[in-house]
Each structure stands twice: as structure tokens, then as C-alpha cells.
C-alpha positions as CSV (number, residue, x, y, z in Angstrom):
1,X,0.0,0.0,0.0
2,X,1.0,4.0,-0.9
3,X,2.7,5.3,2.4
4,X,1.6,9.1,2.6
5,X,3.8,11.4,4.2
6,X,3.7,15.0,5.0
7,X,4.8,17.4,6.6
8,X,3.4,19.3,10.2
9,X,2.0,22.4,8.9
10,X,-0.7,20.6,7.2
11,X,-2.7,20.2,10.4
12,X,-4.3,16.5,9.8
13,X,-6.2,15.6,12.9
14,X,-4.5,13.1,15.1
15,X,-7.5,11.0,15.1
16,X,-6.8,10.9,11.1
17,X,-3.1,10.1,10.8
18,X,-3.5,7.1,13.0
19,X,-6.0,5.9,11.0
20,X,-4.4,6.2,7.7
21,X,-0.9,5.8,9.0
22,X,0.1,9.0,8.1
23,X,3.7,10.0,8.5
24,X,4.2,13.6,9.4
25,X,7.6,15.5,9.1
26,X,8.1,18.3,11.6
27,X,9.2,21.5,10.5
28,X,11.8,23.8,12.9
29,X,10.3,26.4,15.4
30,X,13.3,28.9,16.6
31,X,13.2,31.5,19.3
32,X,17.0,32.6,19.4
33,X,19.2,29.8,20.0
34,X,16.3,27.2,20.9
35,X,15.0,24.7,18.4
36,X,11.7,23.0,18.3
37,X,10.6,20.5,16.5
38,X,7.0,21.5,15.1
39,X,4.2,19.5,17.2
40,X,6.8,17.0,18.9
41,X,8.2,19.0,21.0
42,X,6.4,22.6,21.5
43,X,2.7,22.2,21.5
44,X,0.4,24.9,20.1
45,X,-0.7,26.0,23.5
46,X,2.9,26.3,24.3
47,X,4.0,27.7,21.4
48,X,1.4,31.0,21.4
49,X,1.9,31.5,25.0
50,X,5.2,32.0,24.4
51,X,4.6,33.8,21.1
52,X,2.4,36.7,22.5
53,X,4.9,36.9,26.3
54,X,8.8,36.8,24.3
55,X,10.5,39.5,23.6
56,X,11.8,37.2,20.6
57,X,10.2,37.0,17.5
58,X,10.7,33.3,16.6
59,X,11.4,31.9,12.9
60,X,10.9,28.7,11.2
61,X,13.6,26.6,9.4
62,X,12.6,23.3,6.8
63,X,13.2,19.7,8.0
64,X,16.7,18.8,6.6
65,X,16.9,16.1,3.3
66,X,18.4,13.6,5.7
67,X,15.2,13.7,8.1
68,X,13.5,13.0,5.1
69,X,15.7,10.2,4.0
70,X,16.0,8.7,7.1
71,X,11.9,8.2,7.0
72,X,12.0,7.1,3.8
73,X,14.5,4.0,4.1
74,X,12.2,3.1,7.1
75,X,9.1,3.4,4.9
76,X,10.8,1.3,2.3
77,X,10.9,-1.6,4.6
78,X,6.9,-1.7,5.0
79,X,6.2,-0.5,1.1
80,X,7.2,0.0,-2.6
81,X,5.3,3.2,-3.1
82,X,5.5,6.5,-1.3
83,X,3.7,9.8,-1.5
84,X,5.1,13.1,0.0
85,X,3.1,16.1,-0.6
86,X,4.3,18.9,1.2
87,X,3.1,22.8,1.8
88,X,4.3,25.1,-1.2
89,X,7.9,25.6,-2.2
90,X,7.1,29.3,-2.0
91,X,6.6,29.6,1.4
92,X,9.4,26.9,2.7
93,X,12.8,24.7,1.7
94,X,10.1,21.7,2.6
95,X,9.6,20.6,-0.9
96,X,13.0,21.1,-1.9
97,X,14.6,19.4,1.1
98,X,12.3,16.2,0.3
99,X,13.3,16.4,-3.7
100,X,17.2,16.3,-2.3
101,X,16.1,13.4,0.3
102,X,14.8,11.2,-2.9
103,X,17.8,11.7,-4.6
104,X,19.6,10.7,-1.7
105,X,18.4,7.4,-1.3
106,X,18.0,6.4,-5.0
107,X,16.3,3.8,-5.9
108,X,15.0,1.9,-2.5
109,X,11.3,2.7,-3.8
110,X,8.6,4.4,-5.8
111,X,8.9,8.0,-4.2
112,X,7.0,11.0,-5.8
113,X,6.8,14.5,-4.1
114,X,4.3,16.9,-4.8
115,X,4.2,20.7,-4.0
116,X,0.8,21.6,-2.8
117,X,1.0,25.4,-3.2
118,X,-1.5,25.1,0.2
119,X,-0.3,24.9,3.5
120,X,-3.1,24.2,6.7
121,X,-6.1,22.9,6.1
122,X,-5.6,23.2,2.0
123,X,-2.7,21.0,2.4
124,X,-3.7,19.0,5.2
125,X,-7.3,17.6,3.3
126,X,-5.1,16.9,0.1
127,X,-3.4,15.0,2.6
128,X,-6.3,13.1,4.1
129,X,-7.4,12.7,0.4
130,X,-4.0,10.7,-0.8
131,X,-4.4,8.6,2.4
132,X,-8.0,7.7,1.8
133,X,-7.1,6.6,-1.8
134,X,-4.1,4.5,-1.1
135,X,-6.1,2.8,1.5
136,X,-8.7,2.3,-1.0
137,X,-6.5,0.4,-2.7
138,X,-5.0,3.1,-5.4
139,X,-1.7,2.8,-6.7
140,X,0.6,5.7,-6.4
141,X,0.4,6.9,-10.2
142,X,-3.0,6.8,-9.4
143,X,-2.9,9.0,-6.3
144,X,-0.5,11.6,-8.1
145,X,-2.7,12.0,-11.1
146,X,-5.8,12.9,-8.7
147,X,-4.0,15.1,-6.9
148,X,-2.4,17.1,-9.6
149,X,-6.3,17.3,-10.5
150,X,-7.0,18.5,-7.1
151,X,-4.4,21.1,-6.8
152,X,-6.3,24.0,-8.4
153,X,-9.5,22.7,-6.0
154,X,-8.0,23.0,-2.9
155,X,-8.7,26.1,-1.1
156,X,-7.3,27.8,2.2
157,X,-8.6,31.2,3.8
158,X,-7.7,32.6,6.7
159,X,-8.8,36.1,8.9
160,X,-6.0,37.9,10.4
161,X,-6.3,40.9,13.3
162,X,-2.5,41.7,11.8
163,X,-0.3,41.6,9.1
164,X,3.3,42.2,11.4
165,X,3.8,38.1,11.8
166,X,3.6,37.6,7.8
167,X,6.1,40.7,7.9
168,X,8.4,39.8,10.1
169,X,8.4,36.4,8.2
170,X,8.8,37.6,5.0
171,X,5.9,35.8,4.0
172,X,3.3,38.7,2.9
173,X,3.7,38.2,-0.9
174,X,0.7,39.9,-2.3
175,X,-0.5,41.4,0.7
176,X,2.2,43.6,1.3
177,X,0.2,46.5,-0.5
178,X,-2.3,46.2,2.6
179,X,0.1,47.6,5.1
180,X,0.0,51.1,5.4
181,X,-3.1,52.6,7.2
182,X,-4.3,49.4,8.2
183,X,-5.5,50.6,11.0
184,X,-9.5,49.2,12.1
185,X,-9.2,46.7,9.2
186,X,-9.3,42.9,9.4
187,X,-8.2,41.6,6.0
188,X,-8.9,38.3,4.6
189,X,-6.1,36.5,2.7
190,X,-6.1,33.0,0.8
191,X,-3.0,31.4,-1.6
192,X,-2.9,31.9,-5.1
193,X,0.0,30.1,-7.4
194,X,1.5,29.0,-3.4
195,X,1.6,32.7,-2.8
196,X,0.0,34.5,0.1
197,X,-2.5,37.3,-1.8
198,X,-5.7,39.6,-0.7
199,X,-9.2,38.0,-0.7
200,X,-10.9,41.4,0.9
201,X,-10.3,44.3,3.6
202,X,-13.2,43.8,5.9
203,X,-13.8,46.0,9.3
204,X,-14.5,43.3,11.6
205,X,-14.3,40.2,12.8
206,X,-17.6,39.7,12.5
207,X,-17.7,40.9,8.4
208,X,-14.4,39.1,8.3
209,X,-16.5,36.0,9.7
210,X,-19.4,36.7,7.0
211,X,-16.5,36.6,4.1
212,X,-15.1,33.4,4.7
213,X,-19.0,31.8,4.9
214,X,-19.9,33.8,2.0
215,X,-16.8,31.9,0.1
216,X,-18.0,28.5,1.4
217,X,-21.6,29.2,0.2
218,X,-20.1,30.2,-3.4
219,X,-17.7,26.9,-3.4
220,X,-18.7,24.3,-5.9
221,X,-19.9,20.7,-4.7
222,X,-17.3,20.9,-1.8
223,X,-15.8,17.3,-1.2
224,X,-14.0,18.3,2.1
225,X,-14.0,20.7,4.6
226,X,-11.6,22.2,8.3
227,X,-12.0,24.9,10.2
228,X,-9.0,26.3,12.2
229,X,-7.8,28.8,15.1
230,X,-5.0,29.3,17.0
231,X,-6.0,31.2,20.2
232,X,-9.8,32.1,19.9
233,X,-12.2,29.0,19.6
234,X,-15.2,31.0,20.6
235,X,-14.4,32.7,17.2
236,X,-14.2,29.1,15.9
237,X,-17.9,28.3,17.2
238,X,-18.9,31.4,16.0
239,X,-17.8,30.6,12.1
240,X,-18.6,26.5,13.0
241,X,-22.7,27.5,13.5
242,X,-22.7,29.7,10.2
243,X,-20.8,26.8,8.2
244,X,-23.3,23.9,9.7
245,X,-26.1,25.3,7.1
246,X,-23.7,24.6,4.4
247,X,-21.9,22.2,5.1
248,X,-23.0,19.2,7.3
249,X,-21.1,19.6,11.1
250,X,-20.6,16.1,11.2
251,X,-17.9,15.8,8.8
252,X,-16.4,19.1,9.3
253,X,-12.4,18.9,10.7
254,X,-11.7,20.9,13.1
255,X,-7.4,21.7,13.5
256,X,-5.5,24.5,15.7
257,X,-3.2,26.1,13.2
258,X,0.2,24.1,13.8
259,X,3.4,26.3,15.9
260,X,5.6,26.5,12.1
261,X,2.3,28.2,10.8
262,X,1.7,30.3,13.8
263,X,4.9,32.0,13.5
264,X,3.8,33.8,10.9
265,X,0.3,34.4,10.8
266,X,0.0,35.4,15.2
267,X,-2.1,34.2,17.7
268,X,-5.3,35.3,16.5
269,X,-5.7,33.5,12.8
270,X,-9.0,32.0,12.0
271,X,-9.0,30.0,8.7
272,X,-11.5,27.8,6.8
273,X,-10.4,25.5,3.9
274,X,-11.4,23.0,1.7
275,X,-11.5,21.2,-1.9
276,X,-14.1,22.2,-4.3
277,X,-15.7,19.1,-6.2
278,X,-15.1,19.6,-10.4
């Protein structure tokens, strides 16, 4: 069977992995000379307690090619076919760190890597996806040519109260041309071409809130669907009760936004994703 691996910032339920067997690769959380590894060893609660309290701004770094290799020669062992679909190469060294880990091992297996241009939610349910196929009983050819029809499907939108974490990251893309004067504005942002871009300047939570159901409502047939948070899951409720007349509750996923993600988009990010049907 197709072993599916990625990486921590995709935000697959726990419930989830161990059901699928889905191997997750951590990526680095740094404040100053103190390493994390994303998940494993600073949980979220940790992680934004000590986000909004330290006076250091902490970065991310990608899992290196031999953390990569290393799970793939055990993966080998168990399977002749593995899928790695990581968050996109335009926001982190992940994919290219897991290109250079394939290369490293050579030929032990069948190994194809996949840049999702998503990361949360967008990635995690291509994720989910994958798993569900190989454990259908799909080979991995199979898998890659559904997801590369996916890709374009998958959708991730997320509220922010500031832009200064995406700044400080150097992860604004687009959305640098909201700062300035940003004052009183809660702007909604999604991924376009892996590449963090505007959606709509709202003046609230609450419109901010309306957008992102407005977008599920206007979604085609949507095949799967995860609301996240990071620090406010009244919030999450709040945007959970709109999406339940949309969307059945039941099979909602509900994720907090992983540490390596948090680092960027602050304590306060609300997000809803998922993959439109075709």
C-alpha cells in the first residue's frame, strides 16, 4: 500500500493520521538559539503562550533532506510506493529538502513529491485525500494524477487581526500593499500560485467571519472541509454554527493552526479550507 507522508504544517487531525498511518515530518520552530521541533516537542498552546509573552520574534527553518531520507528508508521496509506532498515551495525549503532526500536514497522505492501550493487545512485535506485513496487500494500513479487534479480545487482562507507576523516572516507576498493605514481593518487573505494574496479588507471580525462563509456558500460541490484557530475558539464556534447550514457539522475537521504556521500568521488567525468538487 501507498505510504503518505507529510509534513506538520498541514494540520491533519490526530484522530486521522492514526488511522491512515500518516507520516508527518516536523518542521523547525526557533526562538533565538532554541529549536523546536513542530508539534513533537512545542505544542500549540505552548507555542502561542510563548509567542504573544517573548520578547523574541521566533522563525521557522525546513526539516533537513536527511530527516526526510532517514523516513523514507524506514518506509521502504513496509512499502514499494510512497507519497510526499508537502506545503508550497514558495513559502518553505520543505519541498526542496524532500526532492534532495529522494535523490539521496535512489532507488530503495517508488517515491513522488508533490508541491501543494496550500499549506493548513488546504494541504492537510489533500493530505487526508491521498491517504483515503491508497487505503482504497489506489496505486501511487494513481494518487499523483488525482491530486495534480485536485491542486487547483483546494482552497485555504484565513482572517487575520495583523499583518506584522507575515512581515516579520517575509511571508506577505501579495498582501504587502495592505500595510499602510491598516488601521481598524481585518483583512482576509487565501494562496494563489502558493503565494499568500488579498481576498478582501473587511472592518471586523464579524464581516471578516461573514466573508469566509460567503466563500464556502459560493464553493462548488465541496468534497471536504476544516476549520481552524490558534487562540480564539469562541471565534471558531462562532464561524462552525454559520458553516453547519452549508456544510453538514458532522464531517467538518476541526485543527489549531500548527506552531511553524503560527509563526507567521499570530495568535489570533481564523481559517477555513477546503476542496471544491469539479
Amino acid at each position: 500500500m501507498v505510504k503518505v507522508v507529510c509534513d506538520s504544517t498541514a494540520d491533519v487531525p490526530e484522530d486521522i493520521i492514526k488511522k491512515y498511518d500518516i507520516s508527518i515530518v516536523p518542521l523547525n520552530v526557533i526562538f533565538g538559539t532554541e529549536t523546536y521541533r513542530d508539534i513533537v516537542d512545542i505544542t500549540p498552546d505552548q507555542f502561542y503562550k510563548r509567542l504573544v509573552e517573548s520578547k523574541v520574534h521566533p522563525t521557522t527553518s525546513a526539516p533537513s533532506p536527511g530527516y526526510f531520507s532517514e523516513l523514507f528508508e524506514k518506509l521502504a521496509k513496509v512499502t514499494d510506493e510512497i507519497l510526499v506532498i508537502t506545503l508550497g515551495s514558495k513559502l518553505s525549503a520543505t519541498y526542496e529538502s524532500a526532492i534532495q532526500a529522494k535523490a539521496l536514497v535512489g532507488d530503495i522505492c517508488k517515491i513522488e513529491v508533490i508541491d501543494s501550493m496550500q499549506t493548513i487545512g488546504g494541504l492537510g485535506l489533500l493530505a487526508i485525500k491521498a491517504a483515503e485513496a491508497a487505503h482504497s487500494g489506489a496505486k501511487l500513479a494513481q494518487i499523483v494524477d488525482m491530486l495534480n487534479g485536485m491542486l487547483l480545487r483546494a482552497h485555504a482562507y484565513m482572517v487575520f487581526d495583523t499583518l506584522e507576523y507575515l512581515r516579520k516572516g517575509g511571508r506577505i507576498g501579495r498582501a504587502q500593499a495592505l500595510l499602510g493605514g491598516l488601521l481598524k481593518i481585518t483583512p482576509v487573505l487565501t494562496l494563489r500560485d502558493g503565494v499568500v494574496t488579498p481576498v478582501q479588507r473587511t472592518r471586523s471580525k464579524v464581516q471578516a467571519i461573514d466573508t469566509l462563509v460567503n466563500l464556502v456558500k459560493s464553493a462548488k460541490n465541496i468534497e471536504a472541509l476544516i476549520i481552524q484557530h490558534a487562540t480564539t475558539p469562541d471565534d471558531l464556534e462562532i464561524l462552525a454554527g454559520r458553516l453547519a447550514e452549508i456544510y453538514p457539522k458532522e464531517k467538518t475537521y476541526r485543527h489549531t493552526v500548527s506552531p511553524a504556521i503560527g509563526v507567521h500568521v499570530g495568535p489570533h488567525v481564523l481559517a477555513v479550507c477546503f476542496i471544491e468538487g469539479e
